[in-house]
C-alpha positions in Angstrom: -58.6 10.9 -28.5 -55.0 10.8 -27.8 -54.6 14.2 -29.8 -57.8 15.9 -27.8 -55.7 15.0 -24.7 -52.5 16.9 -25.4 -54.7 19.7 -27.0 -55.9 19.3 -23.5 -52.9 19.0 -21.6 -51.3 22.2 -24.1 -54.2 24.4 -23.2 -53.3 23.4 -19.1 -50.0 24.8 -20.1 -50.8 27.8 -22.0 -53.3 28.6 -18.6 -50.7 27.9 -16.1 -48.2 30.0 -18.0 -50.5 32.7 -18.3 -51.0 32.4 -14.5 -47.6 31.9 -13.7 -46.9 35.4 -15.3 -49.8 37.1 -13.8 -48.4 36.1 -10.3 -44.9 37.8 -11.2 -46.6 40.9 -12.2 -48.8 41.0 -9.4 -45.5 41.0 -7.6 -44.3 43.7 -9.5 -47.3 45.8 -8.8 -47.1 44.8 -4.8 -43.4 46.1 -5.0 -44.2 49.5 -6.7 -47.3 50.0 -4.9 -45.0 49.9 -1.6 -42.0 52.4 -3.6 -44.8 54.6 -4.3 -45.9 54.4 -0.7 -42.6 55.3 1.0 -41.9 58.2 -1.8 -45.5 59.7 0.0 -44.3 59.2 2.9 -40.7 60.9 2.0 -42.6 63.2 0.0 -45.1 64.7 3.3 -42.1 64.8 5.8 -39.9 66.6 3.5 -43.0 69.0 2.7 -43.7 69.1 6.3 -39.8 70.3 7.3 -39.7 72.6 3.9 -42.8 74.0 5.5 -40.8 74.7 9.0 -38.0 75.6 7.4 -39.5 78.6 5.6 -41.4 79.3 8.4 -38.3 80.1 10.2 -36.9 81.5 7.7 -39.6 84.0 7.3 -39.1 84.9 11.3 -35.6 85.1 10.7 -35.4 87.7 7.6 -38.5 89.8 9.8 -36.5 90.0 12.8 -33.0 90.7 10.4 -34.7 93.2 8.9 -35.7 94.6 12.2 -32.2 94.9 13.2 -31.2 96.4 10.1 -34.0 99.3 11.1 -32.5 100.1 14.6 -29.2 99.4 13.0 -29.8 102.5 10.8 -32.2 104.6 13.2 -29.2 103.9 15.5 -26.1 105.3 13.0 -28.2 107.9 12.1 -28.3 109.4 15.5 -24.9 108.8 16.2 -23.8 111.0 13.4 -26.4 113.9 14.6 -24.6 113.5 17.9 -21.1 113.7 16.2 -22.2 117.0 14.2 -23.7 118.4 17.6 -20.4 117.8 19.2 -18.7 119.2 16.9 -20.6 122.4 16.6 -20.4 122.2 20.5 -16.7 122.2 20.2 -16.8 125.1 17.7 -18.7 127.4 20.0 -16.5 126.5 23.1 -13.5 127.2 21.2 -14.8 130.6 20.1 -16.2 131.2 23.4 -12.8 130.6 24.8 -10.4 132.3 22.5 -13.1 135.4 23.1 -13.1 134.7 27.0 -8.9 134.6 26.6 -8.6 138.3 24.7 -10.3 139.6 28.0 -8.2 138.2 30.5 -4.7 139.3 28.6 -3.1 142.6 29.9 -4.1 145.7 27.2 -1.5 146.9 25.3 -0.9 151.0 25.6 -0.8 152.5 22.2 1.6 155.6 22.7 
């Protein structure tokens, strides 16, 4: 009988190790169940600001590219303005110099 008891008592052992390392890898599992839960969370608000970032990003490059339309609209009728000035300034000049060869005394050819 003495041998069935420590059989016994061996089994008891064997169970309680056995439970003993269940308990420590339900622990484990506990821990990275709660890892895995705070990377979601990380995971959403980081997807959440991505998504506002590119949002405003988006705004941004539509209303830079708006800006880079009137920018050029803009230049390109400053430089129709410069040519028409200058043309301007070409008549007047000619206008003037024609006005000027009216107002000097004629010379008598003898």
């Amino acid at each position: 009988m003495l041998g069935l008891g420590m059989q016994a008592q061996a089994i008891f052992d064997g169970i309680e190790e056995l439970c003993s390392k269940r308990d420590e890898l339900n622990r484990q599992i506990q821990q990275e169940e709660e890892e895995k839960g705070r990377l979601q969370h990380d995971i959403r608000v980081l997807t959440e600001k991505l998504s506002r970032v590119n949002e405003s990003l988006a705004r941004r490059l539509s209303v830079r590219a708006d800006f880079d339309h009137t920018i050029g609209e803009t230049e390109g009728a400053f430089k129709k303005i410069l040519e028409s000035c200058q043309t301007l300034l070409s008549v007047l000049k000619k206008e003037a110099g024609n006005l000027g060869k009216g107002t000097e005394p004629r010379r008598k050819d003898h």
